[in-house]
PDB file of N, CA, C and O in Angstrom:
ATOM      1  N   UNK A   1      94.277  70.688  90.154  1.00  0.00           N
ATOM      2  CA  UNK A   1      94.301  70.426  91.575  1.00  0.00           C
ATOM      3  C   UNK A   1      95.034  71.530  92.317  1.00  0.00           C
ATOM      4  O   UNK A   1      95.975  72.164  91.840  1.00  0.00           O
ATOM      5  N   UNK A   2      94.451  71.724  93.682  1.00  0.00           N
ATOM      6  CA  UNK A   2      95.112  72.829  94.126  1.00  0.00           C
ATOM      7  C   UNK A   2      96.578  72.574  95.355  1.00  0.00           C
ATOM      8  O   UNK A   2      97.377  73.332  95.905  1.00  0.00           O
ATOM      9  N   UNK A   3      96.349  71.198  95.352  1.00  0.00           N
ATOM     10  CA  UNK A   3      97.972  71.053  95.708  1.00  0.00           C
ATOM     11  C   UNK A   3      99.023  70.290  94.823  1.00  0.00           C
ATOM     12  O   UNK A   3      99.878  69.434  95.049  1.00  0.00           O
ATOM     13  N   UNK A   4      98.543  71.041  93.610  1.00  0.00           N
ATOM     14  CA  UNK A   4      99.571  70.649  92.156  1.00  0.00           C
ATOM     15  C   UNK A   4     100.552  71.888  92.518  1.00  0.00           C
ATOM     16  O   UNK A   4     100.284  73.057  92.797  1.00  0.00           O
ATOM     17  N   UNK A   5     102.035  71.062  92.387  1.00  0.00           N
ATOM     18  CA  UNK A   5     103.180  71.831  92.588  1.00  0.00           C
ATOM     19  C   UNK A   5     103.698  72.280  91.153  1.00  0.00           C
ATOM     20  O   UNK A   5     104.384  71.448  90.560  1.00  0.00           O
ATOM     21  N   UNK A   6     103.477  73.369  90.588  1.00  0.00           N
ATOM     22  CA  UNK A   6     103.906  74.459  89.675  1.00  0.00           C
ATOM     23  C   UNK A   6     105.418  74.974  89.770  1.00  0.00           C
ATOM     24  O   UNK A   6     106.110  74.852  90.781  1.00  0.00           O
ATOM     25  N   UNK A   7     105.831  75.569  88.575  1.00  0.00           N
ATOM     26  CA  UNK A   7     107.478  75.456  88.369  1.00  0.00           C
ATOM     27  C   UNK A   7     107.018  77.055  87.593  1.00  0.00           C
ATOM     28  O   UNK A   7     106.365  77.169  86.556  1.00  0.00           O
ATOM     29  N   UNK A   8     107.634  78.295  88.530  1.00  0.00           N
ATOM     30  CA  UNK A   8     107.546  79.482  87.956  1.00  0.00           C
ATOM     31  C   UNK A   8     108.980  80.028  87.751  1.00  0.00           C
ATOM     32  O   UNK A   8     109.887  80.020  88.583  1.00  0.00           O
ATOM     33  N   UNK A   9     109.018  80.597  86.239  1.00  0.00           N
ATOM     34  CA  UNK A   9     110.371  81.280  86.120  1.00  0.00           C
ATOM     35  C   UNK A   9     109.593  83.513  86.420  1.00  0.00           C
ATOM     36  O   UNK A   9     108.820  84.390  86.033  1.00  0.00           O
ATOM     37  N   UNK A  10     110.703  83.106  87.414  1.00  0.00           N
ATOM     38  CA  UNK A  10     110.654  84.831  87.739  1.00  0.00           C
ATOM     39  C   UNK A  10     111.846  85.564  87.889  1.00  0.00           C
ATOM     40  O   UNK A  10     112.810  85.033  88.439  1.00  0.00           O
ATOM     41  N   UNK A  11     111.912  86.959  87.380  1.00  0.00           N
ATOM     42  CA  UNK A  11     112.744  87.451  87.420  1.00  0.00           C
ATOM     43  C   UNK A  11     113.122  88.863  88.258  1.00  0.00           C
ATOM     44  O   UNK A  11     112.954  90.035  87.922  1.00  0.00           O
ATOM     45  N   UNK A  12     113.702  88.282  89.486  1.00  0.00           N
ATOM     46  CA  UNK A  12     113.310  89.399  90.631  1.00  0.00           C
ATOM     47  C   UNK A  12     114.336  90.568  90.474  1.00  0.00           C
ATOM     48  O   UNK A  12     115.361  90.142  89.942  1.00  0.00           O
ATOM     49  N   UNK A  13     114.386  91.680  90.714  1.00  0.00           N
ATOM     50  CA  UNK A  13     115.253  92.690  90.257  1.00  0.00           C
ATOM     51  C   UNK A  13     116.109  91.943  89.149  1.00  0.00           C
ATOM     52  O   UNK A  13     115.716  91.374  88.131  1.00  0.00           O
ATOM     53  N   UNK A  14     117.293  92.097  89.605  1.00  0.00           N
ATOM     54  CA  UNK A  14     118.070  91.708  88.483  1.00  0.00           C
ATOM     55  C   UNK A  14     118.801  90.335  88.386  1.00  0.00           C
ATOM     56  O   UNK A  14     119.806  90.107  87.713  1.00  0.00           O
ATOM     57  N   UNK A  15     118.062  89.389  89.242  1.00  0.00           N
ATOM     58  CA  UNK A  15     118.242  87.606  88.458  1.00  0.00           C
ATOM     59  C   UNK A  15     117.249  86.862  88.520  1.00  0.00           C
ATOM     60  O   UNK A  15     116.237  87.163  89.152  1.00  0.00           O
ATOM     61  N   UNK A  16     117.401  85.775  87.868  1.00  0.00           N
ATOM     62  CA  UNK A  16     116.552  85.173  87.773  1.00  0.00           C
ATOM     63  C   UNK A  16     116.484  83.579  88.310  1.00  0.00           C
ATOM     64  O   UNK A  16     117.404  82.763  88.254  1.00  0.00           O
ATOM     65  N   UNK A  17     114.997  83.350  88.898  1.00  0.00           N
ATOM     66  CA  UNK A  17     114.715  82.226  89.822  1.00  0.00           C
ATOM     67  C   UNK A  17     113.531  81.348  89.076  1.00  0.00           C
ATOM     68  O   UNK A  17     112.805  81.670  88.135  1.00  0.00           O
ATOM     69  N   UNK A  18     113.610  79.975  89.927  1.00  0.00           N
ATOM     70  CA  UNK A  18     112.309  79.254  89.543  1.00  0.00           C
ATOM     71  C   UNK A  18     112.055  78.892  90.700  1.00  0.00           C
ATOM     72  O   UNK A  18     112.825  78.169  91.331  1.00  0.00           O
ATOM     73  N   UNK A  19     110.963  79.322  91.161  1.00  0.00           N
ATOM     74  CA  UNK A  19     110.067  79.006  92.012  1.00  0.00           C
ATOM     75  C   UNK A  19     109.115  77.965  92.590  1.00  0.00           C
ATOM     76  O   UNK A  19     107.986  78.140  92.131  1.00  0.00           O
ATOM     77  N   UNK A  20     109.159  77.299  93.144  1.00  0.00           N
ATOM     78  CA  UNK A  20     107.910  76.216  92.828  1.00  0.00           C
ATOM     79  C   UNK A  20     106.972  76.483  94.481  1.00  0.00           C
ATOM     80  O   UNK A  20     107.248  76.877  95.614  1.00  0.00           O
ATOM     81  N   UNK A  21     105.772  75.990  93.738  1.00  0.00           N
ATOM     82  CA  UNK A  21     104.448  76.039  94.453  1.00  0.00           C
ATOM     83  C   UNK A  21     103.046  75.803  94.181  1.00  0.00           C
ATOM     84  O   UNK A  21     102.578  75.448  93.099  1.00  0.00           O
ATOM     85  N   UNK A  22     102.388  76.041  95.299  1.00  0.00           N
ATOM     86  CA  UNK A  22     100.869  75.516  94.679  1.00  0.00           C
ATOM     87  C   UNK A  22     100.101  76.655  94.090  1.00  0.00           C
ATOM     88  O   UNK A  22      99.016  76.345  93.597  1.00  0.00           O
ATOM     89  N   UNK A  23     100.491  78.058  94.040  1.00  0.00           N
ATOM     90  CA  UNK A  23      99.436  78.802  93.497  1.00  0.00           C
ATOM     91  C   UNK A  23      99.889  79.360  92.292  1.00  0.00           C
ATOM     92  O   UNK A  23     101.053  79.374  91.893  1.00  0.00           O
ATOM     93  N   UNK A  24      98.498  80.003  91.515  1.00  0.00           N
ATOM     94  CA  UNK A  24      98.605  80.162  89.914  1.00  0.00           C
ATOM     95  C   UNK A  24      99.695  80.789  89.867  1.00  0.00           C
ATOM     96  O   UNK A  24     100.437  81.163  90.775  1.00  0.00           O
ATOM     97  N   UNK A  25      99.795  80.940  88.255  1.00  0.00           N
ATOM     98  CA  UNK A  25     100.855  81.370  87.545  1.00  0.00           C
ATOM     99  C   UNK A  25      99.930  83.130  87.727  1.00  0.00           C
ATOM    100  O   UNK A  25     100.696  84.045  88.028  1.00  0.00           O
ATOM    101  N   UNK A  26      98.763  83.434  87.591  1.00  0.00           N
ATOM    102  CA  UNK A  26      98.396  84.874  87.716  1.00  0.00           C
ATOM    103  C   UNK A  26      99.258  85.368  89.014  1.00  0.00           C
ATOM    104  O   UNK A  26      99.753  86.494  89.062  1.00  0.00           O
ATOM    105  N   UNK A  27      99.391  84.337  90.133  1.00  0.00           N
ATOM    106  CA  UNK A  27      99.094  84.638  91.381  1.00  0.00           C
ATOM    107  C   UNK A  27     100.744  85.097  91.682  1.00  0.00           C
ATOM    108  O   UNK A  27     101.206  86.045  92.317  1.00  0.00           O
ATOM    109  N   UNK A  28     101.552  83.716  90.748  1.00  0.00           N
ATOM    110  CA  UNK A  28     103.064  84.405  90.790  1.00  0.00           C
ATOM    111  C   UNK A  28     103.274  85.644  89.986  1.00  0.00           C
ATOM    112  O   UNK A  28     103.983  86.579  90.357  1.00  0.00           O
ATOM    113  N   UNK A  29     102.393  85.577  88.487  1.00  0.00           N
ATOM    114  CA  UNK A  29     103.368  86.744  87.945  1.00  0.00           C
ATOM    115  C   UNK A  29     102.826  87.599  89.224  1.00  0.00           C
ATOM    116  O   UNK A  29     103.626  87.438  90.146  1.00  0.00           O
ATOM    117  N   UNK A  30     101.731  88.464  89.611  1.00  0.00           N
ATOM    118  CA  UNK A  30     101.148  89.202  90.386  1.00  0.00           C
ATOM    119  C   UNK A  30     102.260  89.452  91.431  1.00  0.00           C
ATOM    120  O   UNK A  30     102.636  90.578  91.757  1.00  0.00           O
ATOM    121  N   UNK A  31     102.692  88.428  91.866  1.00  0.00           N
ATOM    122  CA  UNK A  31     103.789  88.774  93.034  1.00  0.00           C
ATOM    123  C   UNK A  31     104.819  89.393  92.901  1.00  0.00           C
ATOM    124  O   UNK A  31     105.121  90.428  93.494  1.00  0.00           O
ATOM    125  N   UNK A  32     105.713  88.572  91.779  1.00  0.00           N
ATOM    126  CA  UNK A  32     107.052  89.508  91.050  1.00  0.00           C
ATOM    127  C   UNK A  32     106.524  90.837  90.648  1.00  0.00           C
ATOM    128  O   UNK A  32     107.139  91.828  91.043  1.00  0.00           O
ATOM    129  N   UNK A  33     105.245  91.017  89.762  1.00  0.00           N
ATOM    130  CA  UNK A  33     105.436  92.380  89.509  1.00  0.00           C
ATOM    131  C   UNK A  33     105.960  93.171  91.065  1.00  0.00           C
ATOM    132  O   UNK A  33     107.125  93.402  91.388  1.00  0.00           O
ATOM    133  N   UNK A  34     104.749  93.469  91.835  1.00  0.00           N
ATOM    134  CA  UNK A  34     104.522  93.816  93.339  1.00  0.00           C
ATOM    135  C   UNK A  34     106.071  93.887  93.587  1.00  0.00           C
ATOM    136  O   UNK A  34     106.552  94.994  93.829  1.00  0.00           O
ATOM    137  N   UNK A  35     106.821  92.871  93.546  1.00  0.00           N
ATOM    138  CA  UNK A  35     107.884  92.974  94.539  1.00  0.00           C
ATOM    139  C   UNK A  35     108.727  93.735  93.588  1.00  0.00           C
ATOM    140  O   UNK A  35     109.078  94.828  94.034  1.00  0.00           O
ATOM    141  N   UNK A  36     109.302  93.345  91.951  1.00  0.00           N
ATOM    142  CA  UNK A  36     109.690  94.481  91.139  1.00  0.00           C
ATOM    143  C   UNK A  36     109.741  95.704  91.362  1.00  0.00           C
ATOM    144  O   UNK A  36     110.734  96.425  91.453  1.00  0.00           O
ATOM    145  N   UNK A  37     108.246  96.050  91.488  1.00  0.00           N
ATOM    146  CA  UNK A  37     107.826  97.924  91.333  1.00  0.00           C
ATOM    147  C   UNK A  37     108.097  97.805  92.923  1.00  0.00           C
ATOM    148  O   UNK A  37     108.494  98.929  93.230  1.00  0.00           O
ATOM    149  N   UNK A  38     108.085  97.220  93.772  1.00  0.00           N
ATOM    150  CA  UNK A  38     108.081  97.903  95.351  1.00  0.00           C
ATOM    151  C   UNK A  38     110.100  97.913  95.350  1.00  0.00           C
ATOM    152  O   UNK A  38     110.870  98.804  95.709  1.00  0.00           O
ATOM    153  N   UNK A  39     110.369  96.577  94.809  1.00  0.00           N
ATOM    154  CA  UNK A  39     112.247  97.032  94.829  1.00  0.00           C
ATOM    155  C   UNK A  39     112.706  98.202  94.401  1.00  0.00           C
ATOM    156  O   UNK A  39     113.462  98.968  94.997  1.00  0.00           O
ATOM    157  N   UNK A  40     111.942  98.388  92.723  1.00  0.00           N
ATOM    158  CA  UNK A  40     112.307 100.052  92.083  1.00  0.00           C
ATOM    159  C   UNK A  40     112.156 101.374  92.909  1.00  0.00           C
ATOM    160  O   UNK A  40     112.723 102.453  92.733  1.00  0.00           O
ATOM    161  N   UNK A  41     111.118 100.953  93.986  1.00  0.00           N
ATOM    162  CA  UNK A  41     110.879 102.706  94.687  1.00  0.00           C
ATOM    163  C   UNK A  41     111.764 102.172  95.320  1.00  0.00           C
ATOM    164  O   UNK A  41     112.847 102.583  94.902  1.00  0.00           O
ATOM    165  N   UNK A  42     111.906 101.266  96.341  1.00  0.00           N
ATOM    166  CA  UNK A  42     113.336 101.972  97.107  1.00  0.00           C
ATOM    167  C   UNK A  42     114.886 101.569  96.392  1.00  0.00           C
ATOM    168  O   UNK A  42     115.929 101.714  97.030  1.00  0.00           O
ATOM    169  N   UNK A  43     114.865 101.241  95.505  1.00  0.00           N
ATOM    170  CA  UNK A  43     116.216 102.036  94.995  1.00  0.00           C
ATOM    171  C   UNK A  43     116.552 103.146  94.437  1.00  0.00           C
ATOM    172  O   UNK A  43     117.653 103.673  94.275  1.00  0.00           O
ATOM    173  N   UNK A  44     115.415 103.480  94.135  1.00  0.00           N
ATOM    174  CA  UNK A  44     115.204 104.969  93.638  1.00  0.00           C
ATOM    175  C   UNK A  44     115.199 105.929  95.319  1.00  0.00           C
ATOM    176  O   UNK A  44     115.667 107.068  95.342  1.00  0.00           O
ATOM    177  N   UNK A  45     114.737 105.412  96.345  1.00  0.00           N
ATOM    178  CA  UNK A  45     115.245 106.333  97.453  1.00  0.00           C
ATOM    179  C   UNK A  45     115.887 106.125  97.838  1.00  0.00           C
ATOM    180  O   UNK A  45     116.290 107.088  98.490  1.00  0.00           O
ATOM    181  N   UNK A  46     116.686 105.002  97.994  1.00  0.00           N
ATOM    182  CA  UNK A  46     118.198 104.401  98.532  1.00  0.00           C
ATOM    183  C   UNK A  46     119.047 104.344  97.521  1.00  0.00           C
ATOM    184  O   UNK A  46     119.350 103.160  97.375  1.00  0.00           O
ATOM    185  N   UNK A  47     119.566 104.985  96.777  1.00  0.00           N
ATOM    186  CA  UNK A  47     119.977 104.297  95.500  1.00  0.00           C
ATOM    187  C   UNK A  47     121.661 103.320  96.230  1.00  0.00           C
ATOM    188  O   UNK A  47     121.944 102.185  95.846  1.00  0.00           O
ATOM    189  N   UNK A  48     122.518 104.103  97.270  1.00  0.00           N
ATOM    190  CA  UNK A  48     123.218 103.767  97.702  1.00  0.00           C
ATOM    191  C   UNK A  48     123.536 102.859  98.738  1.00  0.00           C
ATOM    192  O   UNK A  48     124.646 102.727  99.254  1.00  0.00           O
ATOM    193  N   UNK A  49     122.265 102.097  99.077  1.00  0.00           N
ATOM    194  CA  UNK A  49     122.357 100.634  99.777  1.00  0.00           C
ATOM    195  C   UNK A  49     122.766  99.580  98.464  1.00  0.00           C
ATOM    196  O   UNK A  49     122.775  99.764  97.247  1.00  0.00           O
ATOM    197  N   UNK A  50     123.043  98.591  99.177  1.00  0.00           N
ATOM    198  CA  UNK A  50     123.755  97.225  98.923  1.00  0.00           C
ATOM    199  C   UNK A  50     122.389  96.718  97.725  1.00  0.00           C
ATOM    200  O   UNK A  50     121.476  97.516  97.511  1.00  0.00           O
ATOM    201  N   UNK A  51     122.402  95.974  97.350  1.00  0.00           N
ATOM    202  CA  UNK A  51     121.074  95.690  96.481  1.00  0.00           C
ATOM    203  C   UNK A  51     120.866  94.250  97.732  1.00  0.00           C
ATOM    204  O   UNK A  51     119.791  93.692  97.512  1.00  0.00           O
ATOM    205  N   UNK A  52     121.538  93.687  98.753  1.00  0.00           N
ATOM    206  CA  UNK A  52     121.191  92.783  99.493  1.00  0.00           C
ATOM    207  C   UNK A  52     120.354  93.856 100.449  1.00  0.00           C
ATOM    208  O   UNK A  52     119.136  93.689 100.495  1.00  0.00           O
ATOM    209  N   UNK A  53     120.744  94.592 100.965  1.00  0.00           N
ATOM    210  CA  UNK A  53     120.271  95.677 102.185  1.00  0.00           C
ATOM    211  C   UNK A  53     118.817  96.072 101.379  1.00  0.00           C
ATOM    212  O   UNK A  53     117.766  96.360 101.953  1.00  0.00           O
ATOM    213  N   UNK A  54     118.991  96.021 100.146  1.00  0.00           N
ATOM    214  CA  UNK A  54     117.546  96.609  99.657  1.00  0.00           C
ATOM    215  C   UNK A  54     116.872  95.953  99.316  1.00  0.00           C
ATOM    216  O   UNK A  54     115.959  96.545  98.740  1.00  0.00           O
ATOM    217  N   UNK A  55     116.672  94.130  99.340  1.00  0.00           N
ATOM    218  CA  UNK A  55     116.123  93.535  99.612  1.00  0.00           C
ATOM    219  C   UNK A  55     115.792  93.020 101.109  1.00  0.00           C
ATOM    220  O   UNK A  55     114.757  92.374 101.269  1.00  0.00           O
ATOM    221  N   UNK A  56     116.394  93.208 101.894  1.00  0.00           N
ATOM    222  CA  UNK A  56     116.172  93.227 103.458  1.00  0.00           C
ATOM    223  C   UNK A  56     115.092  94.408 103.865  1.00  0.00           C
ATOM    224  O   UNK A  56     113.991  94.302 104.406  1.00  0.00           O
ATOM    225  N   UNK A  57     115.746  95.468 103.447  1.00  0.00           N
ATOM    226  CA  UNK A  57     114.513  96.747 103.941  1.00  0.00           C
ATOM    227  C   UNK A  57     113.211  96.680 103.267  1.00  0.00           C
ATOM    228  O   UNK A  57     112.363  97.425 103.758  1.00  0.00           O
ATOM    229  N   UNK A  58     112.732  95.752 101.956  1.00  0.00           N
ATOM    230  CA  UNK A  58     111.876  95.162 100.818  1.00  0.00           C
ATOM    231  C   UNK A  58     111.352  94.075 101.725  1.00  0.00           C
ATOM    232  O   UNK A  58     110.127  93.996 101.822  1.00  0.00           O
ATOM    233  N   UNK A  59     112.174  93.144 102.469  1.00  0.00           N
ATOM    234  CA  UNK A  59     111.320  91.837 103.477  1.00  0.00           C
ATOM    235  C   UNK A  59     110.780  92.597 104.240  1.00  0.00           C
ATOM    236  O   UNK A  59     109.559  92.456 104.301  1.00  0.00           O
ATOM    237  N   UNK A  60     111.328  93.566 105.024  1.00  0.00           N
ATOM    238  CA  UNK A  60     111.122  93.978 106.500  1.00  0.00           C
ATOM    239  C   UNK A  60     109.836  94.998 106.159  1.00  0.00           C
ATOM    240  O   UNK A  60     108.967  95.090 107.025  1.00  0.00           O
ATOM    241  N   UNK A  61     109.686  95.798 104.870  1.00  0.00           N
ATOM    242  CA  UNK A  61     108.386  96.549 105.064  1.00  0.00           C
ATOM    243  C   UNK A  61     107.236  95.445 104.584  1.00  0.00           C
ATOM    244  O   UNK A  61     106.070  95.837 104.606  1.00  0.00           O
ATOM    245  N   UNK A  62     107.480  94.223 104.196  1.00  0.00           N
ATOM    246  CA  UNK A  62     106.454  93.241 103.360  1.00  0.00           C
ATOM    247  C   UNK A  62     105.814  92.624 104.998  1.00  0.00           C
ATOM    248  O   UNK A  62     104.618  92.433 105.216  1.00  0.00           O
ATOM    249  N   UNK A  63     106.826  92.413 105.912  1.00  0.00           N
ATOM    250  CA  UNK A  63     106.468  91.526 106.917  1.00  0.00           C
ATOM    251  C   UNK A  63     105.556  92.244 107.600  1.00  0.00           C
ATOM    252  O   UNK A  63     104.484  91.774 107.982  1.00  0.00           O
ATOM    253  N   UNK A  64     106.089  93.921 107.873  1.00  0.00           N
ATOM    254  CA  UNK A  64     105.311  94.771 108.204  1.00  0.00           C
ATOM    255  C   UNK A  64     104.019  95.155 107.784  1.00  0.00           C
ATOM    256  O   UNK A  64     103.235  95.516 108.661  1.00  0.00           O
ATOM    257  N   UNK A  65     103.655  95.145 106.620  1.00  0.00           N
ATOM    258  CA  UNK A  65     102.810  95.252 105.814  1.00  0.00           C
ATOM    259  C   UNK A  65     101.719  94.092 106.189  1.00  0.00           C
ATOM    260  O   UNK A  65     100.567  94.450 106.439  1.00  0.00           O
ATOM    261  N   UNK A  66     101.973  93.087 106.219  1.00  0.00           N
ATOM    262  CA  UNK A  66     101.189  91.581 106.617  1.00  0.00           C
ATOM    263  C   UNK A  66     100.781  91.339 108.337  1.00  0.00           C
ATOM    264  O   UNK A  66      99.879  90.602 108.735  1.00  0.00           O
ATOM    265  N   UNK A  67     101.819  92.273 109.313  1.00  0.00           N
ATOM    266  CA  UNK A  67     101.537  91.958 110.391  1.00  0.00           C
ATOM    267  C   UNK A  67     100.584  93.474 110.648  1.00  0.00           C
ATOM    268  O   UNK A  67     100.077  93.513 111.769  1.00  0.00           O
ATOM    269  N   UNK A  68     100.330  94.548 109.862  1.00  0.00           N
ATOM    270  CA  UNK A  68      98.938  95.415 109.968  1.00  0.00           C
ATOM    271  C   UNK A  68      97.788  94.804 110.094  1.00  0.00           C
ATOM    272  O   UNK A  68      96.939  94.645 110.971  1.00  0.00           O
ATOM    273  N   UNK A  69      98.071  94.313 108.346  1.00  0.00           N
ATOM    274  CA  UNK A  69      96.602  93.375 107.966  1.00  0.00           C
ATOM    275  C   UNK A  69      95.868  92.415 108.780  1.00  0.00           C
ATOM    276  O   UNK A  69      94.653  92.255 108.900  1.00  0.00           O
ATOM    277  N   UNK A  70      97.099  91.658 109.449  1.00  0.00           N
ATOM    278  CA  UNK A  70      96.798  90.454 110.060  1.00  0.00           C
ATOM    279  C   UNK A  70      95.812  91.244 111.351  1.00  0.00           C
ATOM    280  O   UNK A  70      94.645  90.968 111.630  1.00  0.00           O
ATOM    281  N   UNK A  71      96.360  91.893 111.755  1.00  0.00           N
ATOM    282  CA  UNK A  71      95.730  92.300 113.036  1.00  0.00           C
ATOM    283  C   UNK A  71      94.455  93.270 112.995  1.00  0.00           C
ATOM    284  O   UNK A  71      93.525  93.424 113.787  1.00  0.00           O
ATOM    285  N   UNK A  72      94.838  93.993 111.498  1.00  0.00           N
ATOM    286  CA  UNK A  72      93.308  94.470 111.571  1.00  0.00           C
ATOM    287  C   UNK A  72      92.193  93.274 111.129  1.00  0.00           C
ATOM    288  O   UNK A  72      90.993  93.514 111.254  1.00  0.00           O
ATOM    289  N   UNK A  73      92.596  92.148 110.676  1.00  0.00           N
ATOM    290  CA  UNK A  73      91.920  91.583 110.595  1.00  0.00           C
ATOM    291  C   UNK A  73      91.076  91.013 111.347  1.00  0.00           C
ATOM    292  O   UNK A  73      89.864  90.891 111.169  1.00  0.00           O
ATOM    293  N   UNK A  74      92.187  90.399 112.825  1.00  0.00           N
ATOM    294  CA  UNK A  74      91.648  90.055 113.691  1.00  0.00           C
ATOM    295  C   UNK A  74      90.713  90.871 114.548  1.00  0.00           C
ATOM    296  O   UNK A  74      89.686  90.519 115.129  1.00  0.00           O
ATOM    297  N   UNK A  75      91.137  91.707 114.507  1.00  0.00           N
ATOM    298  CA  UNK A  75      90.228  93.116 114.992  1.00  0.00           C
ATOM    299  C   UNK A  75      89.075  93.170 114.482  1.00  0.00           C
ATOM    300  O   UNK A  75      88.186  93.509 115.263  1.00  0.00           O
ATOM    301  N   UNK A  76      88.716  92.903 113.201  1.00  0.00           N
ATOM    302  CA  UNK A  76      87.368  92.841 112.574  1.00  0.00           C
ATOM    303  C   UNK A  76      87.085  91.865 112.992  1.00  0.00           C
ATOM    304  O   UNK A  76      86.109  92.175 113.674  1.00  0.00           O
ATOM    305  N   UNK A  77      87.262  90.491 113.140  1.00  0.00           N
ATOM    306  CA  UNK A  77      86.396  89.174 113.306  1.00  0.00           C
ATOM    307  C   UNK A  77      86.368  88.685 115.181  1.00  0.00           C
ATOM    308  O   UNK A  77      85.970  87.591 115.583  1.00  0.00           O
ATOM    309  N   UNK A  78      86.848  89.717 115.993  1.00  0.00           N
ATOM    310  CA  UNK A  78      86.748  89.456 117.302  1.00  0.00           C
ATOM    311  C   UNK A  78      85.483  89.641 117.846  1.00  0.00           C
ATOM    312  O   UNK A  78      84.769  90.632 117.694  1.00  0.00           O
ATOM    313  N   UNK A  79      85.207  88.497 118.578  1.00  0.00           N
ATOM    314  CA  UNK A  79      83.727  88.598 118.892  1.00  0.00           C
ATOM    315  C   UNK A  79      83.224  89.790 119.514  1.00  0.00           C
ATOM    316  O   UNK A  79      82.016  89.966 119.356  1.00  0.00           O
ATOM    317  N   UNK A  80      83.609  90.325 119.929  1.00  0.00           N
ATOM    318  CA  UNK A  80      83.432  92.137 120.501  1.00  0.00           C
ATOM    319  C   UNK A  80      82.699  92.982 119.563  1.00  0.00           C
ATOM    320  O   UNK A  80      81.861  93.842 119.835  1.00  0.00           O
ATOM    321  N   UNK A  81      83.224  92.538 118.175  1.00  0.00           N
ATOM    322  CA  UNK A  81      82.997  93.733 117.166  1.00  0.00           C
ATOM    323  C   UNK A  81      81.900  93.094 115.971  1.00  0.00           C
ATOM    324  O   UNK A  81      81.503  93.462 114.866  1.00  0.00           O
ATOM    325  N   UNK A  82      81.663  91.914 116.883  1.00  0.00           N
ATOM    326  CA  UNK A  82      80.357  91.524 115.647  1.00  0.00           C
ATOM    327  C   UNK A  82      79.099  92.008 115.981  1.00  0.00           C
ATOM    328  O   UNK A  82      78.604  91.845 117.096  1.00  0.00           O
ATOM    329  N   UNK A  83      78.569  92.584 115.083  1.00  0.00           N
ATOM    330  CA  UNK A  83      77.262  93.194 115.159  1.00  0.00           C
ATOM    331  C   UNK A  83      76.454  92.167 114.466  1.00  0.00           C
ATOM    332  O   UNK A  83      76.765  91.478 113.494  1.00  0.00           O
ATOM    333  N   UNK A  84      75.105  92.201 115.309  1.00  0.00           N
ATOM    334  CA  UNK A  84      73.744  91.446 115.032  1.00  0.00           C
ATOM    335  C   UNK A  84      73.082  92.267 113.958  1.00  0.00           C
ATOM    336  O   UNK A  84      73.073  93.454 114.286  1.00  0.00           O
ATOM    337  N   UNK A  85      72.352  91.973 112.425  1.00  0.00           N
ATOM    338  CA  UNK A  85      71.438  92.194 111.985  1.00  0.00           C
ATOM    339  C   UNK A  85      70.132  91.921 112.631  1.00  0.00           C
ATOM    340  O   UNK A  85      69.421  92.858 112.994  1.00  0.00           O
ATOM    341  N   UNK A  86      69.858  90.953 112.757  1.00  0.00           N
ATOM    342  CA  UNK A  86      68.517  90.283 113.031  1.00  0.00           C
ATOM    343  C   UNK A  86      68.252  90.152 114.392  1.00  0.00           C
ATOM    344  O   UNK A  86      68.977  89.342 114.969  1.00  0.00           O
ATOM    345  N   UNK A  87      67.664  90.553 114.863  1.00  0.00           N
ATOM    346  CA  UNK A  87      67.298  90.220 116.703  1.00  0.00           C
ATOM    347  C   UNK A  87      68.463  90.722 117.627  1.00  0.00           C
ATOM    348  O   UNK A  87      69.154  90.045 118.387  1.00  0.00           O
ATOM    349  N   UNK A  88      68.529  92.385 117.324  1.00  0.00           N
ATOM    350  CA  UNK A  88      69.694  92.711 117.766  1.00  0.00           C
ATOM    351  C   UNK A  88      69.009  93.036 119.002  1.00  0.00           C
ATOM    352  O   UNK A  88      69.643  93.464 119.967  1.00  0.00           O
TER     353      UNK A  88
END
């Protein structure tokens, strides 16, 4: 069922959490990796922020990242930009 609540152990930089939610276990590991390898580049360019500050600058480019998408999205599905195949 897809609003079966799931119990994920993840291990985000350096502790570890359990998570709970409705989507797969592909869908969590998939995430930790992502957020893992995206924490490693910027501590590797920050090495001297806080490891809290480098999870803050880690939210703040993710939110950023989602409020692109979101809008190019909307940008694609605005009635302006739909094109007719058939009986154009």
């Amino acid at each position: 069922m897809a609003d079966e609540k799931r119990r994920y152990r993840a291990r985000l930089g350096d502790r570890d959490f359990t998570i709970v939610g409705n989507s797969s276990v592909e869908h969590m590991a998939a995430v930790t990796k992502k957020l893992n390898d995206e924490l490693d580049q910027i501590q590797k360019l920050a090495p001297k922020l806080s490891r809290q500050d480098q999870a803050l600058l880690l939210a703040f480019n993710s939110i950023s990242d989602q409020l692109k998408i979101q809008d190019e999205l909307e940008e694609l599905t605005a009635p302006d930009n739909v094109n007719l195949i058939d009986g154009e």
